[in-house]
PDB file of N, CA, C and O in Angstrom:
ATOM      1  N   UNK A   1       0.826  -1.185   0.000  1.00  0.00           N
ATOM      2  CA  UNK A   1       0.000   0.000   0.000  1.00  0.00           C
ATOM      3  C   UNK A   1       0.870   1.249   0.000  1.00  0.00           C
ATOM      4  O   UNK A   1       0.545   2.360  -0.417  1.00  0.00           O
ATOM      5  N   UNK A   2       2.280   0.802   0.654  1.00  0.00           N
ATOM      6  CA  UNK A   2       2.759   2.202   0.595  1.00  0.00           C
ATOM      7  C   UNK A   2       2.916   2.693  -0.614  1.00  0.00           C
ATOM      8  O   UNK A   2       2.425   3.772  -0.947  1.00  0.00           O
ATOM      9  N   UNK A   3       3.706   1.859  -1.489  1.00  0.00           N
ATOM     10  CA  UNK A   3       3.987   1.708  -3.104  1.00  0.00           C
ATOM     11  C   UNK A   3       3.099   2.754  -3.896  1.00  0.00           C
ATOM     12  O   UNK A   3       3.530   3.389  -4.858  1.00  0.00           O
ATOM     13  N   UNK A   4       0.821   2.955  -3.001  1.00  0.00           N
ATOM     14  CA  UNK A   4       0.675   3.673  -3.649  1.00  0.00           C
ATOM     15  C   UNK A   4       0.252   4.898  -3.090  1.00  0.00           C
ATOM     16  O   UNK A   4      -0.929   5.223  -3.209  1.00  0.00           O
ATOM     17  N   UNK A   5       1.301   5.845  -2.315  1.00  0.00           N
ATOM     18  CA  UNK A   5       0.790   6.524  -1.796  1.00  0.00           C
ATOM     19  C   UNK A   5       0.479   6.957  -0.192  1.00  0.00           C
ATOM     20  O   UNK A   5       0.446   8.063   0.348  1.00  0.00           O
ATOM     21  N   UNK A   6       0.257   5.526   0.351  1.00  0.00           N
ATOM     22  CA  UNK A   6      -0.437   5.445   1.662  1.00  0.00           C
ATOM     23  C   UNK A   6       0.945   5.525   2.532  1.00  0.00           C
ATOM     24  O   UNK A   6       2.056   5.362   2.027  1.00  0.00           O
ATOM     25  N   UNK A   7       0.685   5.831   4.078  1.00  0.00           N
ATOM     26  CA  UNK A   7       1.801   5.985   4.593  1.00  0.00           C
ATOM     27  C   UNK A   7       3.064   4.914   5.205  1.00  0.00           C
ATOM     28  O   UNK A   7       2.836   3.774   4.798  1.00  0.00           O
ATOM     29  N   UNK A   8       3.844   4.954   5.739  1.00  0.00           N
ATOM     30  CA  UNK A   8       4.334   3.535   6.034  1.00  0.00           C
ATOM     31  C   UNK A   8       4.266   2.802   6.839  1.00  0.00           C
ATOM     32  O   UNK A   8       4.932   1.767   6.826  1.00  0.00           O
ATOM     33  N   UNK A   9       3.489   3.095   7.727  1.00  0.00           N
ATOM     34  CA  UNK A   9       2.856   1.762   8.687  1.00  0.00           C
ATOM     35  C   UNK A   9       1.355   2.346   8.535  1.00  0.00           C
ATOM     36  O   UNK A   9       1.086   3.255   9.320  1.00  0.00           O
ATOM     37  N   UNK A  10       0.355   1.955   7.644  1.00  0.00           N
ATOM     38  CA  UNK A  10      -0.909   1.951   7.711  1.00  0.00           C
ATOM     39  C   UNK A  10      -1.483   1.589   8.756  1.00  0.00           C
ATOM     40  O   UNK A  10      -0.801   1.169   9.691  1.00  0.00           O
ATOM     41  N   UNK A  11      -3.300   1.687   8.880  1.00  0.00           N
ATOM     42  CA  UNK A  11      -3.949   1.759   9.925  1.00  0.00           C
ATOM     43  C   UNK A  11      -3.979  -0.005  10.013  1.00  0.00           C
ATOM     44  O   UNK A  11      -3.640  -0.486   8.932  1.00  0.00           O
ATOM     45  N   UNK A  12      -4.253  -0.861  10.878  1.00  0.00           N
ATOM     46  CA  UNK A  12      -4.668  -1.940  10.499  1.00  0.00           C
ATOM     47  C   UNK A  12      -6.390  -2.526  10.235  1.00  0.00           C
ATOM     48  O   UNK A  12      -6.767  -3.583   9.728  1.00  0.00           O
ATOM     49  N   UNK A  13      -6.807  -1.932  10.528  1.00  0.00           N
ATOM     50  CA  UNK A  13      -7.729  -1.610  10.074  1.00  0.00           C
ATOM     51  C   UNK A  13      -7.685  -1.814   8.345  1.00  0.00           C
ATOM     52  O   UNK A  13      -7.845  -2.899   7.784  1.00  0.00           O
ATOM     53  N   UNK A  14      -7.442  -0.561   7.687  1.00  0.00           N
ATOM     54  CA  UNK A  14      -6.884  -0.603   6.532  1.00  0.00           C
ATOM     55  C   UNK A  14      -6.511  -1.668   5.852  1.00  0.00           C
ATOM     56  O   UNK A  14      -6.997  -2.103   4.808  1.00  0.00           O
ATOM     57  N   UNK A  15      -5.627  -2.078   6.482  1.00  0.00           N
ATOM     58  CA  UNK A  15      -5.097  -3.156   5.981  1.00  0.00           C
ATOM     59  C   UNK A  15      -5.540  -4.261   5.802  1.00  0.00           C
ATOM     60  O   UNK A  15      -5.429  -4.837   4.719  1.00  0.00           O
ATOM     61  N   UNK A  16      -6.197  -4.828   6.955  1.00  0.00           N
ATOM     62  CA  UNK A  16      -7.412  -5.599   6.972  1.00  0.00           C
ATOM     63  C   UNK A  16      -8.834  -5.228   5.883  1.00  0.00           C
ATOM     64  O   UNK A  16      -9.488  -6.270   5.850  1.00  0.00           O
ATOM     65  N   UNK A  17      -9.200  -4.656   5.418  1.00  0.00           N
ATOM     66  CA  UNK A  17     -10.601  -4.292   4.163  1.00  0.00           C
ATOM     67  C   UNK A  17      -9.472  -4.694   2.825  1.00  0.00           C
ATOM     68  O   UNK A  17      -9.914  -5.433   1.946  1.00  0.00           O
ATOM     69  N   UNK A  18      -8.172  -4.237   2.723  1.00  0.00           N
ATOM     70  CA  UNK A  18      -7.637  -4.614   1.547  1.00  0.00           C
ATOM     71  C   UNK A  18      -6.991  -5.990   1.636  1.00  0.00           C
ATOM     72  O   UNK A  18      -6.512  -6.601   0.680  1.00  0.00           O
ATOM     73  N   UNK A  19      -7.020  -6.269   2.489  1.00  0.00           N
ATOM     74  CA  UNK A  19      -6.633  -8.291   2.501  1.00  0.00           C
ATOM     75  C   UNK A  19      -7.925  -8.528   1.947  1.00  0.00           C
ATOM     76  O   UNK A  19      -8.048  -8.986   0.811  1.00  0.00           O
ATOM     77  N   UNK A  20      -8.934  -8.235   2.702  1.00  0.00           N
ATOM     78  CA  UNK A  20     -10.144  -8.878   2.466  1.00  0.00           C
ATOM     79  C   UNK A  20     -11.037  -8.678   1.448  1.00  0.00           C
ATOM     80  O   UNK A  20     -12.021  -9.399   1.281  1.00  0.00           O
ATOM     81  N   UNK A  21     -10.618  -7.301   0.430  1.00  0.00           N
ATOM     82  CA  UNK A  21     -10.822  -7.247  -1.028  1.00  0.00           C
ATOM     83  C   UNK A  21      -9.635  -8.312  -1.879  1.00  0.00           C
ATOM     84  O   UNK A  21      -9.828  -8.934  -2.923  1.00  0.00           O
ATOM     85  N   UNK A  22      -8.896  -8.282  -1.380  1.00  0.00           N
ATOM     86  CA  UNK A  22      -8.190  -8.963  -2.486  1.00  0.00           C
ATOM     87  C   UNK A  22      -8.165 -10.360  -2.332  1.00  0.00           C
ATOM     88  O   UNK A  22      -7.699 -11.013  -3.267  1.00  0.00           O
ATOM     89  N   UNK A  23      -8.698 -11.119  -1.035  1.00  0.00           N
ATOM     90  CA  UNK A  23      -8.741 -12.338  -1.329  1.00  0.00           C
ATOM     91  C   UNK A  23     -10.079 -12.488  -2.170  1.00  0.00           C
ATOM     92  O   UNK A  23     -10.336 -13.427  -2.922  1.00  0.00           O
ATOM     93  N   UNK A  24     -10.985 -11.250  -1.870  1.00  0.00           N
ATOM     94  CA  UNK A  24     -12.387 -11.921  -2.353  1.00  0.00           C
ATOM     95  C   UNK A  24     -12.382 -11.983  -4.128  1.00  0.00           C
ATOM     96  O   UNK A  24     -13.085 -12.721  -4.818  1.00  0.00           O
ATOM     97  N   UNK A  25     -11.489 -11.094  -4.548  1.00  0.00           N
ATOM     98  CA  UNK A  25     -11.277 -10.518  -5.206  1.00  0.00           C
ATOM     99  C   UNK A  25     -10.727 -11.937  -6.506  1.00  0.00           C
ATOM    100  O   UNK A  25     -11.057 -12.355  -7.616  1.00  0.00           O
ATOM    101  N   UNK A  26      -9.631 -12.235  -5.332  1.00  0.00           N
ATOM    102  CA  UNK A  26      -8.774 -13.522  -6.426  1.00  0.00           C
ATOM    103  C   UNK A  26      -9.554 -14.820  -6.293  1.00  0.00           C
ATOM    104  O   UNK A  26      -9.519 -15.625  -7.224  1.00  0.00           O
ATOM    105  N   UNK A  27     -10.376 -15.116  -5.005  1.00  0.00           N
ATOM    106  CA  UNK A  27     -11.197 -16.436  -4.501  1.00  0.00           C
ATOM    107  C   UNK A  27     -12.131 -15.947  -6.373  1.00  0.00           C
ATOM    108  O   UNK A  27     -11.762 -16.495  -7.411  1.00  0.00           O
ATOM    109  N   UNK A  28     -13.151 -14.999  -6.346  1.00  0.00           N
ATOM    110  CA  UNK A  28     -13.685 -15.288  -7.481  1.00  0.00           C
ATOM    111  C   UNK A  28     -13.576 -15.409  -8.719  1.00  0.00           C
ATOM    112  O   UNK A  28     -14.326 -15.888  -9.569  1.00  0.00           O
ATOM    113  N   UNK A  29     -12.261 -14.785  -8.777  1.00  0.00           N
ATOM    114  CA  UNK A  29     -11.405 -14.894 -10.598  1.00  0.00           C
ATOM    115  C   UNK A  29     -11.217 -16.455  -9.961  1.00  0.00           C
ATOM    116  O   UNK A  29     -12.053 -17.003 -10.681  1.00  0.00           O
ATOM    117  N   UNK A  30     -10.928 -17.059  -9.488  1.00  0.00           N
ATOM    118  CA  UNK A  30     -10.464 -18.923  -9.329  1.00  0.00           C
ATOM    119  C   UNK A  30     -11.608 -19.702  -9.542  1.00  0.00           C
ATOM    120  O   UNK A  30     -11.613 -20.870  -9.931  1.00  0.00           O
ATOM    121  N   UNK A  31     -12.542 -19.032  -9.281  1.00  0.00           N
ATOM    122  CA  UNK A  31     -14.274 -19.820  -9.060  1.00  0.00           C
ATOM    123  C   UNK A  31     -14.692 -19.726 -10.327  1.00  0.00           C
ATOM    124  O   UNK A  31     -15.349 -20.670 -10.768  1.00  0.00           O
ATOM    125  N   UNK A  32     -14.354 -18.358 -11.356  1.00  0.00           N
ATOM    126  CA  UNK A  32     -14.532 -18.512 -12.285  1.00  0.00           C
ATOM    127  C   UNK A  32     -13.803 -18.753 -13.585  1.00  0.00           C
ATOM    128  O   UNK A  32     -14.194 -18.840 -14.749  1.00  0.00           O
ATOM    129  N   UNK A  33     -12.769 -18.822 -13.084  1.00  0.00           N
ATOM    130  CA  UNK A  33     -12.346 -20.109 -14.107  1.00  0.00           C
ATOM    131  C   UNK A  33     -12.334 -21.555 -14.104  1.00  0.00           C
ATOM    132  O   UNK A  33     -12.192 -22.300 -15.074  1.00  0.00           O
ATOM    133  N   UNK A  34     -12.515 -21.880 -12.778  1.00  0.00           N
ATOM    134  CA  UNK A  34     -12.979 -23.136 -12.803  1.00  0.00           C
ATOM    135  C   UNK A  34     -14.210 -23.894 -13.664  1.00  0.00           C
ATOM    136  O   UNK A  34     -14.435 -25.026 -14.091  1.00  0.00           O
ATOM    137  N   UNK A  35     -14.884 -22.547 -13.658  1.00  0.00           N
ATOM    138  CA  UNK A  35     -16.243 -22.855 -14.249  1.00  0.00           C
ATOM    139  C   UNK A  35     -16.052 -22.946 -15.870  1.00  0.00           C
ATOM    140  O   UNK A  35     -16.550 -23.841 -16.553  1.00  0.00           O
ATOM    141  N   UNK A  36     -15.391 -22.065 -16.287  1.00  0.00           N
ATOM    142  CA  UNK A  36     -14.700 -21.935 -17.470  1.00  0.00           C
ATOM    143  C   UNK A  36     -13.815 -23.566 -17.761  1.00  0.00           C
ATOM    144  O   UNK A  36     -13.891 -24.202 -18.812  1.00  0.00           O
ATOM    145  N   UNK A  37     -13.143 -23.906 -16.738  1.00  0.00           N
ATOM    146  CA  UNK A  37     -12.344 -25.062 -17.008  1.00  0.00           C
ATOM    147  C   UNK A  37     -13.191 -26.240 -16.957  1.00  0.00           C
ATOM    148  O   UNK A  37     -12.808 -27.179 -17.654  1.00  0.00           O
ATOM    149  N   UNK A  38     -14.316 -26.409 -16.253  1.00  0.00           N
ATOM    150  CA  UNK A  38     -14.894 -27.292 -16.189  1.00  0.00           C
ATOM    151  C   UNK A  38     -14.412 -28.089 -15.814  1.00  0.00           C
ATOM    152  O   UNK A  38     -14.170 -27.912 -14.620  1.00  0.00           O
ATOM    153  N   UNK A  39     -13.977 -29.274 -16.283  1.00  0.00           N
ATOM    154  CA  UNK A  39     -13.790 -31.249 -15.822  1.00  0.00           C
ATOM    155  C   UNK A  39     -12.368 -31.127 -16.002  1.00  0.00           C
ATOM    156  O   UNK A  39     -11.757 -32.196 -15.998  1.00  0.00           O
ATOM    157  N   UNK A  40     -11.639 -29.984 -16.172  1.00  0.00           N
ATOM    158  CA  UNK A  40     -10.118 -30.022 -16.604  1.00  0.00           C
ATOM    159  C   UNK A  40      -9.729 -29.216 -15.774  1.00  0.00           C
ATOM    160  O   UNK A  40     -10.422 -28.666 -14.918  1.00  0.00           O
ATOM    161  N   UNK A  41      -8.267 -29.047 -16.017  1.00  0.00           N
ATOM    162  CA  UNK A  41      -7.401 -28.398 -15.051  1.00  0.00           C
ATOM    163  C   UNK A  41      -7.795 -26.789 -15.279  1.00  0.00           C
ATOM    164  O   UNK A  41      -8.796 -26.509 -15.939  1.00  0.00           O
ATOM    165  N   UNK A  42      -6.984 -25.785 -14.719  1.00  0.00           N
ATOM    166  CA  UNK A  42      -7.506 -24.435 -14.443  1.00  0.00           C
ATOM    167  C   UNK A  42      -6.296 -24.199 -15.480  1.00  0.00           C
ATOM    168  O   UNK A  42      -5.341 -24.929 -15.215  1.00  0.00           O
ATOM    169  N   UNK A  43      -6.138 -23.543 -16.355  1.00  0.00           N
ATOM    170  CA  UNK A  43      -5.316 -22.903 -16.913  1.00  0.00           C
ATOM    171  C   UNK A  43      -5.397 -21.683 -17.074  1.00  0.00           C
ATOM    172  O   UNK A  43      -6.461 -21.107 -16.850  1.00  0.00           O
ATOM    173  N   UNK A  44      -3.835 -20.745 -17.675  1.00  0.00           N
ATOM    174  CA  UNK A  44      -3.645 -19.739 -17.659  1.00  0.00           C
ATOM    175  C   UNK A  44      -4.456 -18.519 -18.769  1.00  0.00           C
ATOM    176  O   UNK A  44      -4.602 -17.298 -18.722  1.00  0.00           O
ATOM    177  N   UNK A  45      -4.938 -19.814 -19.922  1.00  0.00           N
ATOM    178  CA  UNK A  45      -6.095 -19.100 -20.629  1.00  0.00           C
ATOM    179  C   UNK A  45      -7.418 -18.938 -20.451  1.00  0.00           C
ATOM    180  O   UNK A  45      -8.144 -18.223 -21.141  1.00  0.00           O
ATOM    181  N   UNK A  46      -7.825 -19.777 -19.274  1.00  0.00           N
ATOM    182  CA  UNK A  46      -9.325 -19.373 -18.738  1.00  0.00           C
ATOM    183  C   UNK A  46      -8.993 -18.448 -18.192  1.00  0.00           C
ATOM    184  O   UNK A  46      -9.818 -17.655 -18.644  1.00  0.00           O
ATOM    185  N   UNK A  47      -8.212 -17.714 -17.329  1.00  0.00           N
ATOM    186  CA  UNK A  47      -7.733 -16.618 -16.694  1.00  0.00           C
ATOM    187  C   UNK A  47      -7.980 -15.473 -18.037  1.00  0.00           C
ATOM    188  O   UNK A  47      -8.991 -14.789 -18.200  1.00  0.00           O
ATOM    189  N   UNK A  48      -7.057 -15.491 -18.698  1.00  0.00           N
ATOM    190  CA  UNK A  48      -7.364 -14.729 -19.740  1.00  0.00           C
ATOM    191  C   UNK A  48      -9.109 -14.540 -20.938  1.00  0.00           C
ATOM    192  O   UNK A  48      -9.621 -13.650 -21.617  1.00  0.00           O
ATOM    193  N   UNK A  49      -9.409 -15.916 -20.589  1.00  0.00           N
ATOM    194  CA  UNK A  49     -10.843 -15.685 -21.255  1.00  0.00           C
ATOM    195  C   UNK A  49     -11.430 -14.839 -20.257  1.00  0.00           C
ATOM    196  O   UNK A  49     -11.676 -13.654 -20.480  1.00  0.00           O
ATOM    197  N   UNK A  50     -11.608 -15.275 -19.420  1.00  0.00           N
ATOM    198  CA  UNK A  50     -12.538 -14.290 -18.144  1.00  0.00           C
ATOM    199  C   UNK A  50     -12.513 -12.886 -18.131  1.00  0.00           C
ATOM    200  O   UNK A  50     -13.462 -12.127 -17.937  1.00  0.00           O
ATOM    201  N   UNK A  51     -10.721 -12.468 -18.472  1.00  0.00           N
ATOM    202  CA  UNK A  51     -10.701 -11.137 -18.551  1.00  0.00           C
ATOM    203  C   UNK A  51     -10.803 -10.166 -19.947  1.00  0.00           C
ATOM    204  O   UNK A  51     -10.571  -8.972 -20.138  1.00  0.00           O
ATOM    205  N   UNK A  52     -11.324 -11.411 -20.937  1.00  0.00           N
ATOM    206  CA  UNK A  52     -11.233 -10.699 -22.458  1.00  0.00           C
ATOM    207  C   UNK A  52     -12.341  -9.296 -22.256  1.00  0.00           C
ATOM    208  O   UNK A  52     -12.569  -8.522 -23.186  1.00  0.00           O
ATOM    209  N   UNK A  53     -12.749  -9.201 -21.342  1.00  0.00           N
ATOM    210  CA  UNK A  53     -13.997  -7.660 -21.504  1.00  0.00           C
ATOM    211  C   UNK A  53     -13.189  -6.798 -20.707  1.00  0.00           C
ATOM    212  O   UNK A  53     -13.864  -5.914 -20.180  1.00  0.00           O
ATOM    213  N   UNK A  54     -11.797  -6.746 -20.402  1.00  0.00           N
ATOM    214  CA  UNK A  54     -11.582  -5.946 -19.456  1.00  0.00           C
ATOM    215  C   UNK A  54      -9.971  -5.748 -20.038  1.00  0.00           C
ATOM    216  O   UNK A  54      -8.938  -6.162 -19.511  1.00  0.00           O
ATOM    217  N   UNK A  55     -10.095  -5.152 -21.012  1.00  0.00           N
ATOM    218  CA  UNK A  55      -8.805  -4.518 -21.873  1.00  0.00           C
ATOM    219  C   UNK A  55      -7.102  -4.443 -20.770  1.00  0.00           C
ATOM    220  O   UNK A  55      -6.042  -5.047 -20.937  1.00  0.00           O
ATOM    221  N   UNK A  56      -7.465  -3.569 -19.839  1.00  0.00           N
ATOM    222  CA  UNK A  56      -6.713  -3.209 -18.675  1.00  0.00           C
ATOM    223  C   UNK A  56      -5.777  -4.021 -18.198  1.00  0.00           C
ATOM    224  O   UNK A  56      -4.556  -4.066 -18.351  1.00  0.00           O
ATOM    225  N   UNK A  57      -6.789  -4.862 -17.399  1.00  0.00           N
ATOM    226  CA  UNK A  57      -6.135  -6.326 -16.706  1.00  0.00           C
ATOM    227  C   UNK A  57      -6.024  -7.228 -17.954  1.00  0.00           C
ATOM    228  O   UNK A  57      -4.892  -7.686 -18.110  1.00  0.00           O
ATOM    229  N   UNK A  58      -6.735  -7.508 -18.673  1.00  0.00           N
ATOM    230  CA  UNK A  58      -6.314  -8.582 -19.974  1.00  0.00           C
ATOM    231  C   UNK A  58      -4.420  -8.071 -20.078  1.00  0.00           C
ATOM    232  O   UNK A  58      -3.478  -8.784 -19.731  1.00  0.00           O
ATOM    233  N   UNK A  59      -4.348  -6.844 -20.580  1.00  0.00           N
ATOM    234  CA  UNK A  59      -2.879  -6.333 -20.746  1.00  0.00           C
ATOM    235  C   UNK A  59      -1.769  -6.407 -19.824  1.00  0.00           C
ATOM    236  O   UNK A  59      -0.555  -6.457 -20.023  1.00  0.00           O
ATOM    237  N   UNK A  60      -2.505  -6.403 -18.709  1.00  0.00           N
ATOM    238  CA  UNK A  60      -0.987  -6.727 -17.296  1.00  0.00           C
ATOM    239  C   UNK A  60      -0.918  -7.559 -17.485  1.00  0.00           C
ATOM    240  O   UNK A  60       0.293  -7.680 -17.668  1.00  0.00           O
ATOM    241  N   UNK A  61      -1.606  -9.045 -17.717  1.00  0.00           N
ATOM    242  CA  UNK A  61      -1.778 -10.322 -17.404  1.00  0.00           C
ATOM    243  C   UNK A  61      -0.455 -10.547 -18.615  1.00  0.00           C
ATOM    244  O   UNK A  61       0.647 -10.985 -18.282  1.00  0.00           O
ATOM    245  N   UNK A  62      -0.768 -10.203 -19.878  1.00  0.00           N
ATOM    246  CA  UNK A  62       0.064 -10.537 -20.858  1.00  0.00           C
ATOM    247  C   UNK A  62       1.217 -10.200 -20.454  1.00  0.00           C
ATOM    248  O   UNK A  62       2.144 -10.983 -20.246  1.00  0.00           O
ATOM    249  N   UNK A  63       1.245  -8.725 -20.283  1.00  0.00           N
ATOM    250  CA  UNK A  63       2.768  -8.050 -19.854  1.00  0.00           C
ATOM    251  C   UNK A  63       3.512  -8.585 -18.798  1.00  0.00           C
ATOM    252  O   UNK A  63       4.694  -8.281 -18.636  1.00  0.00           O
ATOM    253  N   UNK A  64       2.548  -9.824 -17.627  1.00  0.00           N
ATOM    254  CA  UNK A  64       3.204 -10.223 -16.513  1.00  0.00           C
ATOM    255  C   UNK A  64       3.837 -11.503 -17.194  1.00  0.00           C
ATOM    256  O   UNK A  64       4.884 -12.014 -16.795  1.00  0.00           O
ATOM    257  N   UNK A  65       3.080 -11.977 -18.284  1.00  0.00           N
ATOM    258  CA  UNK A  65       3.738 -13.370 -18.524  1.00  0.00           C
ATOM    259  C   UNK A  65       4.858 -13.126 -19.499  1.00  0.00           C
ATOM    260  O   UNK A  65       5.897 -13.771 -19.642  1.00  0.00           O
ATOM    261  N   UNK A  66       4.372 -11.916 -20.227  1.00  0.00           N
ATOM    262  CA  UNK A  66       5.395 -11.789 -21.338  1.00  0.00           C
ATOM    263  C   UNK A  66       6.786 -11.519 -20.311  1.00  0.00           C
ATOM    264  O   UNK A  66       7.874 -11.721 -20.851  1.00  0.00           O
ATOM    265  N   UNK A  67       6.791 -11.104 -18.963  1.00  0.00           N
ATOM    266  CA  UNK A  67       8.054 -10.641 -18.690  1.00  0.00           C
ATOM    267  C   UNK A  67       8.570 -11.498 -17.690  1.00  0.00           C
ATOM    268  O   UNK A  67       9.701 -11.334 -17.234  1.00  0.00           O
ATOM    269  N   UNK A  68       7.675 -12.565 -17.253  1.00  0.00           N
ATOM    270  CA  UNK A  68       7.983 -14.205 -17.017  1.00  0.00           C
ATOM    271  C   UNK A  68       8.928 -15.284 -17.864  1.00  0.00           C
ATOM    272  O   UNK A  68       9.801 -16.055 -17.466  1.00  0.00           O
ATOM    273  N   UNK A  69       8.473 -15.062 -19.008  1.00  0.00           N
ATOM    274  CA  UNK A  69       8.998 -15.764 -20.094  1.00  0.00           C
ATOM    275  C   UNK A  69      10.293 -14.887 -20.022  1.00  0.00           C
ATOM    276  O   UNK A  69      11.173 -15.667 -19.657  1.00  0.00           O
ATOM    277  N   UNK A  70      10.792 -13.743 -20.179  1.00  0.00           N
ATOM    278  CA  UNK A  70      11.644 -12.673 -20.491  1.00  0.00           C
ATOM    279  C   UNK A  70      12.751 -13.142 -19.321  1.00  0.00           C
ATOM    280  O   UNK A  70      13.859 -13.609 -19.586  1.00  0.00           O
ATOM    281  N   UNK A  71      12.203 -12.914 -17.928  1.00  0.00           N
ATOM    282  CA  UNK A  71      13.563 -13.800 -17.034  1.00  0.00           C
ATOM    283  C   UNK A  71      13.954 -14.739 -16.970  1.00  0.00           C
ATOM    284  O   UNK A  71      15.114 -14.873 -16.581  1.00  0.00           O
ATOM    285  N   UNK A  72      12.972 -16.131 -17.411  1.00  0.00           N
ATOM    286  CA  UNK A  72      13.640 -17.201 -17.650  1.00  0.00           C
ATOM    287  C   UNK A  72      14.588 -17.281 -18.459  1.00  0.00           C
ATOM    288  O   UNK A  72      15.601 -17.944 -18.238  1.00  0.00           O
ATOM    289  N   UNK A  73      14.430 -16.780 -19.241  1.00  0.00           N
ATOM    290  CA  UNK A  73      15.254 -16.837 -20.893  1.00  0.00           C
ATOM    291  C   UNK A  73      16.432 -16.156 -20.476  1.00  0.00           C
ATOM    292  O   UNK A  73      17.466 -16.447 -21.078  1.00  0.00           O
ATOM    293  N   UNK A  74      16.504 -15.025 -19.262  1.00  0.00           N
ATOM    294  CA  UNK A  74      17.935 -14.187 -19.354  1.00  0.00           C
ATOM    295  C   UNK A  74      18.419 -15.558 -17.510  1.00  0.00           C
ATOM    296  O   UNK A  74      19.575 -15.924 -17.299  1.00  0.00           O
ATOM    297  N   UNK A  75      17.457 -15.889 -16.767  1.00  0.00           N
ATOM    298  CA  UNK A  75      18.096 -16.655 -16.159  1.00  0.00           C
ATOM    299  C   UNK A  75      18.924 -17.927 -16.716  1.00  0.00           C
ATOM    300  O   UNK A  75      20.052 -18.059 -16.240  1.00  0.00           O
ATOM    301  N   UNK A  76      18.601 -18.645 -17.436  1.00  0.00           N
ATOM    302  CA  UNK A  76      18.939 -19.770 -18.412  1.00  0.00           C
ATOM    303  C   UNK A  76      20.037 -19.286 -18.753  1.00  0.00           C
ATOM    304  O   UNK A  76      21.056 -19.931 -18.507  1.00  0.00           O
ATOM    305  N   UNK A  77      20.115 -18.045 -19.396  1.00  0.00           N
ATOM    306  CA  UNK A  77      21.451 -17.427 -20.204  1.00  0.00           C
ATOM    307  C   UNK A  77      22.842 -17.038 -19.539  1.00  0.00           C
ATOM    308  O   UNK A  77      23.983 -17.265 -19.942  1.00  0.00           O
ATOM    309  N   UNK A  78      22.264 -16.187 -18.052  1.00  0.00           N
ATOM    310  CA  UNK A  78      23.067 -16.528 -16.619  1.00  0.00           C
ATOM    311  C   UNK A  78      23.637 -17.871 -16.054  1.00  0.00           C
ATOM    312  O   UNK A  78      24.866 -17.926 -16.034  1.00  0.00           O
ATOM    313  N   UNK A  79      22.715 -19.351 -15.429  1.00  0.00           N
ATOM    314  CA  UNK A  79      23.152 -19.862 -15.196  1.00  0.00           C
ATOM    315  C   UNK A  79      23.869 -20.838 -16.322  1.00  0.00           C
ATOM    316  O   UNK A  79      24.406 -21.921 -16.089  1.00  0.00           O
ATOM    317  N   UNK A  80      23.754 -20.240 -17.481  1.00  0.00           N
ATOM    318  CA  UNK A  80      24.822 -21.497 -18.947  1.00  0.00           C
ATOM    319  C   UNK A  80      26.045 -20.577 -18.457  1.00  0.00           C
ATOM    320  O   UNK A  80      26.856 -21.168 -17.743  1.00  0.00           O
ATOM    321  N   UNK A  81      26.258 -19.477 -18.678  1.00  0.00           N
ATOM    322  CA  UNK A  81      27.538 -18.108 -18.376  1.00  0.00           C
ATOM    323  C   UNK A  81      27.852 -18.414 -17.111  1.00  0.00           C
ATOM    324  O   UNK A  81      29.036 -18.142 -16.913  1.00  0.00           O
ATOM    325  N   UNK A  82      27.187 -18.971 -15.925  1.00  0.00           N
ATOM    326  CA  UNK A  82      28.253 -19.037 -14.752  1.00  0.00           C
ATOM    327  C   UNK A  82      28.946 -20.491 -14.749  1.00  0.00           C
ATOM    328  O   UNK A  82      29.804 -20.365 -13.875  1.00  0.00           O
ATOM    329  N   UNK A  83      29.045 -21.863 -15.273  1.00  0.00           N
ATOM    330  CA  UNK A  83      28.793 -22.934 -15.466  1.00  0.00           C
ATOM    331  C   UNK A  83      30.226 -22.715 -16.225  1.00  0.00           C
ATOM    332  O   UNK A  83      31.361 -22.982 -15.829  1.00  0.00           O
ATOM    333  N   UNK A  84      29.856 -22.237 -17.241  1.00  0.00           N
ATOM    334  CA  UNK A  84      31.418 -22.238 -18.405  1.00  0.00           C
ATOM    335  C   UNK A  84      32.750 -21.521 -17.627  1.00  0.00           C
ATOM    336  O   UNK A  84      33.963 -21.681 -17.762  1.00  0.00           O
ATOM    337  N   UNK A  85      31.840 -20.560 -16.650  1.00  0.00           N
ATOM    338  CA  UNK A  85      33.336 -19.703 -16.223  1.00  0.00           C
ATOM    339  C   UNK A  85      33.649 -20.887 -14.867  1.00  0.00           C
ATOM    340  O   UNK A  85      34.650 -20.767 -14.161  1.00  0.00           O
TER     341      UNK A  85
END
């Protein structure tokens, strides 16, 4: 919270309504992709179907994986470079 703004030891209080938005928050993006997944596993594209009406988050989601994929690829490239030396 500080990250946006808020001070550095918040109220707890506070803190407590934003735990408790954000679990409710992620409990129902999970509920509904399940539903989306049906009889199969939960994957990372029911996540993304769910959010196809919501431009915003559809775009972090990409930008989080696109930059997932992005450290593996420079970790891989690190641990081959420490290995040879």
């Amino acid at each position: 919270m500080y990250g946006f703004g808020d001070e550095p030891d918040p109220a707890p209080d506070t803190v407590n309504v934003m735990e408790e938005l954000v679990n409710d928050y992620i409990t129902e993006m999970c509920l509904k992709a399940s539903k989306v997944a049906k009889d199969r596993k939960v994957t990372v594209e029911d996540f993304k179907f769910i959010l196809r009406n919501d431009s915003k988050k559809l775009a972090r989601v990409e930008e989080l994986l696109f930059m997932e994929k992005d450290i593996k690829t420079a970790r891989k490239t690190f641990d081959v470079n420490e290995i040879e030396n």
